[in-house]
C-alpha positions as CSV (number, residue, x, y, z in Angstrom):
1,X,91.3,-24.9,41.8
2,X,88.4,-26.6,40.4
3,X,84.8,-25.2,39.4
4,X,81.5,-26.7,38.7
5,X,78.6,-25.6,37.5
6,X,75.4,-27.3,38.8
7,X,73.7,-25.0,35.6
8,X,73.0,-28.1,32.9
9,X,74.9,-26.7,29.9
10,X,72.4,-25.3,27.1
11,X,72.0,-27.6,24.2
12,X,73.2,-26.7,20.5
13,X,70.7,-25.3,17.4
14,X,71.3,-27.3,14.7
15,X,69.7,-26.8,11.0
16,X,67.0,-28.6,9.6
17,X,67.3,-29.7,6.1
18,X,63.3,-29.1,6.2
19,X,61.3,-25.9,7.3
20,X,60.2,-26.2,10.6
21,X,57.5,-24.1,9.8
22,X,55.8,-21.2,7.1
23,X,56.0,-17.9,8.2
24,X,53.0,-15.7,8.0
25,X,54.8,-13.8,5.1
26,X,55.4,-16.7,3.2
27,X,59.3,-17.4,3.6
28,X,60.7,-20.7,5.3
29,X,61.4,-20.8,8.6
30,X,64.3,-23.1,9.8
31,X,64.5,-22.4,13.5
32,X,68.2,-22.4,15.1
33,X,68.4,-20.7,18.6
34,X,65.4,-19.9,21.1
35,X,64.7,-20.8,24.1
36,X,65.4,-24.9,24.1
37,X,68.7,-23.9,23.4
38,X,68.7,-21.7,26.6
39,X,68.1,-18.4,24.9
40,X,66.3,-15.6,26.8
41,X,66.3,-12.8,25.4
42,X,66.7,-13.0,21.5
43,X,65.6,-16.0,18.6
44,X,67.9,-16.9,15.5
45,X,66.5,-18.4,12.5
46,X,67.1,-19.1,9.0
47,X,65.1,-17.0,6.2
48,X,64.8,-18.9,2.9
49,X,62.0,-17.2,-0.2
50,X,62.1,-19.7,-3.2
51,X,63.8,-17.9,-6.6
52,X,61.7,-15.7,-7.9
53,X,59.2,-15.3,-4.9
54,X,58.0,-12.4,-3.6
55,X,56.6,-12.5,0.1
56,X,53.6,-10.7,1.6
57,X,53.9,-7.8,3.5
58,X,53.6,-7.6,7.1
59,X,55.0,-5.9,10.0
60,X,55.6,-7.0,14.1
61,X,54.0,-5.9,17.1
62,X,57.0,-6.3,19.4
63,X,60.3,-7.4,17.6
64,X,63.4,-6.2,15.7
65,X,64.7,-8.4,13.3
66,X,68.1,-7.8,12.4
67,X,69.0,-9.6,8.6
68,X,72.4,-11.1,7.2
69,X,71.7,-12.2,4.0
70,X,73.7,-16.0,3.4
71,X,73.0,-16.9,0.0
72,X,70.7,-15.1,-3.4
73,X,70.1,-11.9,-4.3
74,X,66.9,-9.9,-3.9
75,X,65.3,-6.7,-2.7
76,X,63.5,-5.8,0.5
77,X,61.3,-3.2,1.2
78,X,60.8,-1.6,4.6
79,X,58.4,1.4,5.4
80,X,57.8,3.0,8.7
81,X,54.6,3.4,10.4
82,X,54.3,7.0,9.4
83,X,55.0,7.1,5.4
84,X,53.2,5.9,2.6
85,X,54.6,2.8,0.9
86,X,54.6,4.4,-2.8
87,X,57.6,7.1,-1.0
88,X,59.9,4.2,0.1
89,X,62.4,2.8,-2.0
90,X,63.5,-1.1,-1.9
91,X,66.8,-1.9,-0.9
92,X,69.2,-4.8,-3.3
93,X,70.9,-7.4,-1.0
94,X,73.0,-9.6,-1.7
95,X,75.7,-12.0,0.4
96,X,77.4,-10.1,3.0
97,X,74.8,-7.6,3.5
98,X,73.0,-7.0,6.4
99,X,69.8,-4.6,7.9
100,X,67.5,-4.0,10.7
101,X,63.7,-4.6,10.0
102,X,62.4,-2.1,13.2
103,X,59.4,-2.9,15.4
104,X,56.4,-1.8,13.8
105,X,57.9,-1.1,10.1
106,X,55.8,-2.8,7.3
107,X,58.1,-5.2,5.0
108,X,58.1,-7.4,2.2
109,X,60.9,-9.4,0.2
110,X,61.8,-10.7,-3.0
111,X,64.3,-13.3,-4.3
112,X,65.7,-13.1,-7.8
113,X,65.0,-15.7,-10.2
114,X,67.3,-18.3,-10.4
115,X,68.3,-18.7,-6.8
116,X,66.6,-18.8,-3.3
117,X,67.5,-16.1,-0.8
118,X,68.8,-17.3,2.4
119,X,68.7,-14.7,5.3
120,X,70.1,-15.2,9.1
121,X,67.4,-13.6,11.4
122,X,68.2,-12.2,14.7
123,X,65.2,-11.7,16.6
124,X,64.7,-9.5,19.7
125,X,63.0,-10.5,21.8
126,X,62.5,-14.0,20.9
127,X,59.3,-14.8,18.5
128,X,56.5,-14.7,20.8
129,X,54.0,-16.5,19.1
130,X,51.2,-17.1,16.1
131,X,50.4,-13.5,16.4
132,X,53.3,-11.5,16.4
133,X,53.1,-10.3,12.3
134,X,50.3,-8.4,11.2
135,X,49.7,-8.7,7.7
136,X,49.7,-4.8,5.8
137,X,47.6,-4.0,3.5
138,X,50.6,-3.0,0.9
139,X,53.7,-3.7,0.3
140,X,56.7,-2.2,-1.8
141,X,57.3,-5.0,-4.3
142,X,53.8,-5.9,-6.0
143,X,51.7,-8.6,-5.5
144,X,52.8,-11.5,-3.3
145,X,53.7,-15.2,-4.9
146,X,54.0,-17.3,-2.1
């Protein structure tokens, strides 16, 4: 029995020894799967803040971001909608740990000096564009350095 599919087969994500572009937090953005690779419904990109950075805050109109954290140490902050950023409480991350960044949560992030933190983010639905994160007007984690 043989099968075909007249469906090209999607092409792979490969990464980029250079950012392909700043995010509007400040981090690197190294962009793996999204729709050129035949993605639909979800993005996957690679995080990296510089040692000792600390990103600006912001928070997304429409996506979850779901975080593995590859390489550094750091914390993140993430506050909901609803509660004042002085009551939340960063998180430490390190390799192997992972969290969800919900739709509409203010964040910011910080690497520890002496090594860059490299996060995998799963993004659904797919980036949508230029305007998806809104900077906030506070974050958890000070001022930003990047």
């Amino acid at each position: 029995m043989s099968m075909s599919n007249s469906s090209p087969v999607p092409p792979k994500g490969h990464r980029s020894p250079t950012p392909d572009v700043v995010a509007p937090d400040g981090s690197e953005i190294r962009l793996l799967v999204d729709a050129n690779q035949g993605a639909t419904h979800s993005s996957l990109v690679e995080v990296t803040l510089g040692h000792g950075e600390v990103s600006r805050p912001v928070w997304h109109r429409t996506v979850e971001e779901v975080w593995y954290v590859l390489e550094g140490t750091g914390k993140v902050w993430r506050c909901p909608p609803d509660a004042t950023p002085e009551s939340i409480t960063p998180v430490d991350v390190a390799p192997g740990d992972a969290l969800v960044i919900p739709t509409g949560w203010r964040f910011q992030f910080s690497a520890d000096p002496g090594r860059a933190l490299r996060i995998l983010c799963h993004t659904t639905p797919p980036w949508p564009g230029d305007d998806e994160a809104v900077p906030a007007e506070q974050g958890g984690l000070g001022d930003a350095t990047v």
